[in-house]
C-alpha positions as CSV (number, residue, x, y, z in Angstrom):
1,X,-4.7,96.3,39.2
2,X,-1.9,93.8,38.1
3,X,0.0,93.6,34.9
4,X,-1.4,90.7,32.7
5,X,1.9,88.9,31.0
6,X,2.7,86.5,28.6
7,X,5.4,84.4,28.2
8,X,6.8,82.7,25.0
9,X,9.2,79.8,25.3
10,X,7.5,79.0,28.5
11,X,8.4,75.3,27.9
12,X,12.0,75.6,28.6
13,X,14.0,75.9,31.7
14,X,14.3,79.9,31.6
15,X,10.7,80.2,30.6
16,X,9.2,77.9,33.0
17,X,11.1,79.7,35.7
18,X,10.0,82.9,35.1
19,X,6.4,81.8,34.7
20,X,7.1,80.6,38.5
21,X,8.3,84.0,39.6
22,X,4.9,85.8,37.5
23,X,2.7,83.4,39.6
24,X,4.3,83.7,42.7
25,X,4.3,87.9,42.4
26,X,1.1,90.2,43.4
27,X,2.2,92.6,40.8
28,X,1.8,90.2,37.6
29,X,-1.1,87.8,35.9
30,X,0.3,85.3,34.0
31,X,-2.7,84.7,31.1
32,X,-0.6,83.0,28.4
33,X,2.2,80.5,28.6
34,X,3.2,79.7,25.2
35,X,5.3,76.7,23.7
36,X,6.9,75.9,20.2
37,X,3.4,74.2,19.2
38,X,1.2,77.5,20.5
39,X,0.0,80.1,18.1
40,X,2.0,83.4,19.3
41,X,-0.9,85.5,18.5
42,X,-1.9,84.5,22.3
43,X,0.6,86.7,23.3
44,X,-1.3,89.1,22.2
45,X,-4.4,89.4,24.9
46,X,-1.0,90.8,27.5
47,X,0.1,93.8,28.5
48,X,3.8,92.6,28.7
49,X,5.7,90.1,26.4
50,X,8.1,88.2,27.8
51,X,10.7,86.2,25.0
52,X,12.3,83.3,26.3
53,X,12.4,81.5,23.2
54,X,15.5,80.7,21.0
55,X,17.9,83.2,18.5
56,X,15.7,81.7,15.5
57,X,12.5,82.8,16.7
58,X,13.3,85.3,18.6
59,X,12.8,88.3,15.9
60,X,9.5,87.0,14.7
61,X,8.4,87.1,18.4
62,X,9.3,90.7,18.6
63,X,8.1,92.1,15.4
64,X,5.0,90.4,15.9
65,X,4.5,92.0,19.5
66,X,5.7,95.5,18.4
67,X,3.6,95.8,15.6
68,X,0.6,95.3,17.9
69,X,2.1,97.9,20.4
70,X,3.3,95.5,22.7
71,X,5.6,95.9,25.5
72,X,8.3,93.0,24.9
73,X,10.8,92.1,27.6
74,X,13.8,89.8,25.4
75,X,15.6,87.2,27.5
76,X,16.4,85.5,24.0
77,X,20.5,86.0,23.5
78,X,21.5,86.2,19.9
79,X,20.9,90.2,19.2
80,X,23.5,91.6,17.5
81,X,24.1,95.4,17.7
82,X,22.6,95.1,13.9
83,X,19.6,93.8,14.8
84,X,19.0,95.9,17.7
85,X,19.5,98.9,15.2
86,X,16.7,97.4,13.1
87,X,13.9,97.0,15.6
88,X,15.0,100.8,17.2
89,X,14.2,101.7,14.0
90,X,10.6,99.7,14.4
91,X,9.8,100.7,17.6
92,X,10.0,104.1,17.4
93,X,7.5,103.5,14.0
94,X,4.7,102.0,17.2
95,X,4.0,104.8,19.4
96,X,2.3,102.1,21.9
97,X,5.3,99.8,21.3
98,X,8.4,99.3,24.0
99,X,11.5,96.5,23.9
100,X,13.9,95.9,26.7
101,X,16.7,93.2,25.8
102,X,18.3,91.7,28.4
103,X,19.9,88.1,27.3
104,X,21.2,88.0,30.9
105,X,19.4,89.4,34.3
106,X,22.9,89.5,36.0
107,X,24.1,91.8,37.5
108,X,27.6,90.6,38.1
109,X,27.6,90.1,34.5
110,X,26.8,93.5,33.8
111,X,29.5,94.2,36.0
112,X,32.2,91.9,34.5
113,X,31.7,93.2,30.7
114,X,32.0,97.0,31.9
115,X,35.0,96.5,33.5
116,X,36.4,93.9,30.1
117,X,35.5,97.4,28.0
118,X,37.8,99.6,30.8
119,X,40.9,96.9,30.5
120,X,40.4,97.1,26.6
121,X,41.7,100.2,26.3
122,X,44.9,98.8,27.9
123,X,45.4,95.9,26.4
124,X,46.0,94.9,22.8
125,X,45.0,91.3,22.7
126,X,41.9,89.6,24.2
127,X,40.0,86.5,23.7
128,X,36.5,85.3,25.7
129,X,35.9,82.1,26.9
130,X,32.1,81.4,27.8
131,X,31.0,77.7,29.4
132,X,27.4,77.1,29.7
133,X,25.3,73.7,30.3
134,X,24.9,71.0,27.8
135,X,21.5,72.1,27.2
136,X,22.5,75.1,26.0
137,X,21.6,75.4,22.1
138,X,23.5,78.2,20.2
139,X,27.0,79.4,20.8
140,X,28.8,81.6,21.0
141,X,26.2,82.7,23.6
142,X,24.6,86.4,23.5
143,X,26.6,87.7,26.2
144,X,30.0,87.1,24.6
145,X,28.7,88.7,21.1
146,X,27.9,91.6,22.9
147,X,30.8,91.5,25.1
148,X,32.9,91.3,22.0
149,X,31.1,93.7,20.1
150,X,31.5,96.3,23.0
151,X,35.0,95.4,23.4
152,X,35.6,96.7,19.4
153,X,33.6,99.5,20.8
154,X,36.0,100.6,23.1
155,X,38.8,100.5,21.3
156,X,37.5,102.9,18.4
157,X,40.7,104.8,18.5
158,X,43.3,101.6,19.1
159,X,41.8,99.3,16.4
160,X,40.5,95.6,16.4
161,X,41.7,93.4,19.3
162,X,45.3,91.4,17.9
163,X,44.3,88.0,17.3
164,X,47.0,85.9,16.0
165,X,46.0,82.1,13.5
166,X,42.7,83.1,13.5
167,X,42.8,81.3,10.3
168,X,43.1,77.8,12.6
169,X,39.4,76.4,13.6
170,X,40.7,75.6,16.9
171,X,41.4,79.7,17.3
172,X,37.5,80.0,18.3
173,X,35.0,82.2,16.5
174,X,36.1,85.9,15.3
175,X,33.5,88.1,16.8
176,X,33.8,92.0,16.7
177,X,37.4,91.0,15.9
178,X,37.9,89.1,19.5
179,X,38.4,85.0,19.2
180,X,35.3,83.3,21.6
181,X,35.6,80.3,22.8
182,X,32.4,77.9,23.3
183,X,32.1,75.2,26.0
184,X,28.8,73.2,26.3
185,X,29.4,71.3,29.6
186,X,27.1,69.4,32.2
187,X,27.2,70.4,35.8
188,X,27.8,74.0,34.7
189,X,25.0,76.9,34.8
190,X,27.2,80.4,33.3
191,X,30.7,81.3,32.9
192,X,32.7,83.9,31.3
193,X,36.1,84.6,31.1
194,X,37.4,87.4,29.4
195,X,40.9,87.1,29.1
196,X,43.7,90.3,28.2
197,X,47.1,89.7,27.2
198,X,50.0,92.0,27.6
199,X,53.7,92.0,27.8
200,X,55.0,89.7,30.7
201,X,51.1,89.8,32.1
202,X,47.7,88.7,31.5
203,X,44.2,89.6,32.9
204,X,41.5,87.9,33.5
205,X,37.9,89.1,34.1
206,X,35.3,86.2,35.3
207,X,31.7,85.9,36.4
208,X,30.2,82.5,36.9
209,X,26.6,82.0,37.6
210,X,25.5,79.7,40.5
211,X,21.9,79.7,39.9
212,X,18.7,80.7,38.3
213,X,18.2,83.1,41.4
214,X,19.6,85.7,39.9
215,X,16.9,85.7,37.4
216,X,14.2,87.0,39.9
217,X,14.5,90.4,41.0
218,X,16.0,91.2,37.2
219,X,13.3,90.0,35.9
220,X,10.5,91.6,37.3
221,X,12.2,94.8,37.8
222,X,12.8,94.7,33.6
223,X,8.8,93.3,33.1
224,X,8.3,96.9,35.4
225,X,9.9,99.0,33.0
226,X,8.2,97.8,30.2
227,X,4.5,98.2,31.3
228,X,5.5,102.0,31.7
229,X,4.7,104.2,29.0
230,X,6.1,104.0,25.5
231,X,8.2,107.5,25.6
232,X,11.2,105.5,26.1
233,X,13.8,102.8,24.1
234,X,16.3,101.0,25.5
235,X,18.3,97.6,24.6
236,X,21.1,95.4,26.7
237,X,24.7,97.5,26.4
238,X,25.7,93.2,27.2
């Protein structure tokens, strides 16, 4: 018996790719593929939720499949540590209910924003640098508000990052404390640069993204998890 999913945002690049990868898999239905224009409630007739909408939907998507004691897989950047708070709060309210946040199915990215938290602790000043494509709507993107937010993190006992004119537009975006820097470019698909100052030296931690590729065993690995049952919680540490 396969795993009946739907997927919301379907209409856009990352949504119509992973509505490929559901049709091409033996493990998945696809029975709703859902656009700006489609009543969400269609979600509803799935097992799994898949949001691949924007940051200004997002939230609605979720609370609406929770409160029906859906499982939701989120590959919608734009959840703050706050917001994740909130809906943990929900979820555990809808026994039936699961969420998995994952604004980006990387790996190597999971990889390059653990070892940014390690160098934290090391170095006082740091500033982020994320280039995405053109099409690319809100900045700065998810990953570098949680990468900032989880570079605060890590330096509980040190203090904010040192950030000096962050008074001056051109200075970036303060998140968690650490400037981020937004490019919207064509001909690019993912990059961030996490950059550490120190005295006579500087580091710099980067992971670009090549392809969509990436996306597939992520994806389906994550759409798993939440079809298991609800005794669990867990959100993106990216």
């Amino acid at each position: 018996m396969t795993t009946s999913v739907a997927v919301v945002g379907a209409s856009g690049r990352l949504g119509s790719f992973t509505c490929s990868l559901i049709e091409a898999s033996s493990e998945f239905t696809l029975v709703a593929r859902l656009g700006s224009r489609d009543d969400p409630r269609a979600m509803l007739a799935a097992d799994v939720v898949v949001d691949m909408t924007v940051p200004a939907v997002s939230q609605q998507i979720v609370d609406l499949a929770v409160a029906h004691g859906k499982k939701v897989l989120v590959g919608t950047s734009g959840w703050t540590g706050d917001r994740i708070t909130a809906l943990r709060r929900t979820v555990e309210e809808q026994p039936l209910a699961g969420v998995v946040i994952i604004p980006n199915f990387s790996l190597g990215s999971v990889l390059a924003t653990a070892l940014s938290t390690v160098a934290a602790r090391f170095f006082d000043a740091a500033e982020i640098i994320e280039t995405h494509g053109a099409r690319k709507v809100d900045s700065p993107s998810g990953t570098a508000v949680r990468t900032a937010e989880l570079l605060l993190r890590a330096r509980a006992e040190l203090g904010p990052v040192q950030a000096p004119h962050t008074d001056q537009r051109a200075r970036g975006q303060q998140v968690a404390s650490v400037p981020v820097h937004s490019l919207r470019l064509p001909g690019v698909e993912a990059r961030q640069e996490v950059v550490f100052g120190g005295t006579g030296e500087t580091v710099t931690i980067r992971h670009d993204t090549t392809s969509q590729a990436r996306t597939s065993r992520a994806c389906f690995g994550r759409s798993m998890w939440s079809a298991r049952p609800p005794e669990w919680w867990s959100a993106s540490t990216r």
